[in-house]
C-alpha positions in Angstrom: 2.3 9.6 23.8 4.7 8.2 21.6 3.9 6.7 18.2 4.7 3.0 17.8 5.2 2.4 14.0 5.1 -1.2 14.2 1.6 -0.4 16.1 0.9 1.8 13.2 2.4 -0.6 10.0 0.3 -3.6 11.7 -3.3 -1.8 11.8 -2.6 -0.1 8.2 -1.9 -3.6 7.0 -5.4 -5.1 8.5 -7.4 -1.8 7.4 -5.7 -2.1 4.1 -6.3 -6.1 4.0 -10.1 -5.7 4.8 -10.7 -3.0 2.4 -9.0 -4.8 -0.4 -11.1 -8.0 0.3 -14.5 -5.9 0.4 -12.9 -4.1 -2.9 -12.5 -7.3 -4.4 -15.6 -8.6 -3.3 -17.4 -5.3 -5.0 -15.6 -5.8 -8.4 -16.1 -9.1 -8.6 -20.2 -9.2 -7.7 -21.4 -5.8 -7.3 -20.3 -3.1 -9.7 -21.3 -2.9 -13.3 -18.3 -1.8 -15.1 -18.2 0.4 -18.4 -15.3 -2.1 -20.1 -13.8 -5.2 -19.2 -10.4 -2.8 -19.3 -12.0 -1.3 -16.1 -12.8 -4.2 -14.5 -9.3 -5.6 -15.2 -7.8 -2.5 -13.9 -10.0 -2.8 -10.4 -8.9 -6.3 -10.3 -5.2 -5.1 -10.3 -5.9 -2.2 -7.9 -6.7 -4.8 -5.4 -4.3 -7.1 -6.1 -1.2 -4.2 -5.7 -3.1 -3.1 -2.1 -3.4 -6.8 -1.1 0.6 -7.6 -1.8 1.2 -4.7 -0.2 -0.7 -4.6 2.9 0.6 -8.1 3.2 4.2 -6.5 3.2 3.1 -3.8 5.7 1.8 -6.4 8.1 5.7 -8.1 7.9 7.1 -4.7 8.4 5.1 -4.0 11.6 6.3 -7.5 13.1 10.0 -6.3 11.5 9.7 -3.3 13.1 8.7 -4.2 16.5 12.4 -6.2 17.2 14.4 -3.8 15.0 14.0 -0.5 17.4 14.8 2.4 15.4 15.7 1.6 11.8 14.6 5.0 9.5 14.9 2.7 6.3 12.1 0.7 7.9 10.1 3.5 9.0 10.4 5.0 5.5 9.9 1.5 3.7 6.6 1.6 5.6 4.9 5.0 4.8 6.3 4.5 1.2 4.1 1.6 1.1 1.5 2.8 2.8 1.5 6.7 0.5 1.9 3.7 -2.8 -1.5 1.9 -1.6 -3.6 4.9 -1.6 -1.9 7.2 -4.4 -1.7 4.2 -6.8 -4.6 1.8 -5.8 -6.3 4.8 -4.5 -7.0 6.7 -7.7 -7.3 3.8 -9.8 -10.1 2.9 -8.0 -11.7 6.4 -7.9 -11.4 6.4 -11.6 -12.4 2.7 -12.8 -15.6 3.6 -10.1 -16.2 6.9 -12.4 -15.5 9.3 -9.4 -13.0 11.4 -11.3 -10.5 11.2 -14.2 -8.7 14.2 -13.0 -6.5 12.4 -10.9 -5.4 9.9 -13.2 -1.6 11.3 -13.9 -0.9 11.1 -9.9 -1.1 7.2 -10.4 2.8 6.7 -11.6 3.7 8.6 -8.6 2.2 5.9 -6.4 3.7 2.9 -8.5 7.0 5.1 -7.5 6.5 4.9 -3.8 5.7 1.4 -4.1 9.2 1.2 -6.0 10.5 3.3 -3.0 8.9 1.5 -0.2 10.9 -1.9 -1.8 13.8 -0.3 -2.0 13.9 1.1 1.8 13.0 -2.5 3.2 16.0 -3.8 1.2 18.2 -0.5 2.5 16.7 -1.6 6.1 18.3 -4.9 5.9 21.7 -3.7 5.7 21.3 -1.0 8.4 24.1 -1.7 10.6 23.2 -1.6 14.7 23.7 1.9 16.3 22.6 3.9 13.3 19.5 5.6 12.5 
């Protein structure tokens, strides 16, 4: 069975959608947070994985009529290693999970950077390369 990465981009982008609405929902009514700082830093978490799973979703439909385009590919789990490093940890430590991980968040704002820079690289992918 091959692996359709548009297939793939497309049901990231509506797990990562639904999540960051039941996120968003959860800092907004349900959690009790230490600091407004923490509160304000959820509230950007979400805000980075909703963009962004927005973005996946258009580079699922991209990539369906693009056939193989690696920049795309790449762009795509850029984005999708940026939502869950970067959102991902500051969520774990605004919920008081851990602290330890909090130096790994930079290197998800970096794949973020990455994943915008691939789609942009992907654009100018001329037909018959990979």
């Amino acid at each position: 069975m091959r692996l359709c990465m548009h297939k793939l981009f497309i049901t990231l982008a509506g797990i990562f959608g639904a999540s960051g609405v039941a996120l968003g929902a959860y800092a907004s009514h349900g959690h009790v947070f230490a600091d407004e700082a923490a509160r304000a830093s959820m509230q950007m978490a979400v805000q980075y994985q909703m963009l962004h799973a927005a973005v996946l979703l258009a580079l699922g439909i991209w990539a369906r009529g693009a056939g193989r385009n690696m920049p795309l590919i790449l762009s795509g789990l850029f984005f999708t290693l940026g939502i869950l490093v970067f959102s991902g940890f500051i969520y774990l430590r605004t919920l008081g999970v851990t602290e330890s991980m909090r130096g790994l968040v930079p290197y998800g704002g970096v794949s973020l950077m990455l994943g915008w820079l691939c789609a942009a690289g992907a654009a100018w992918r001329r037909e018959g390369l990979v």
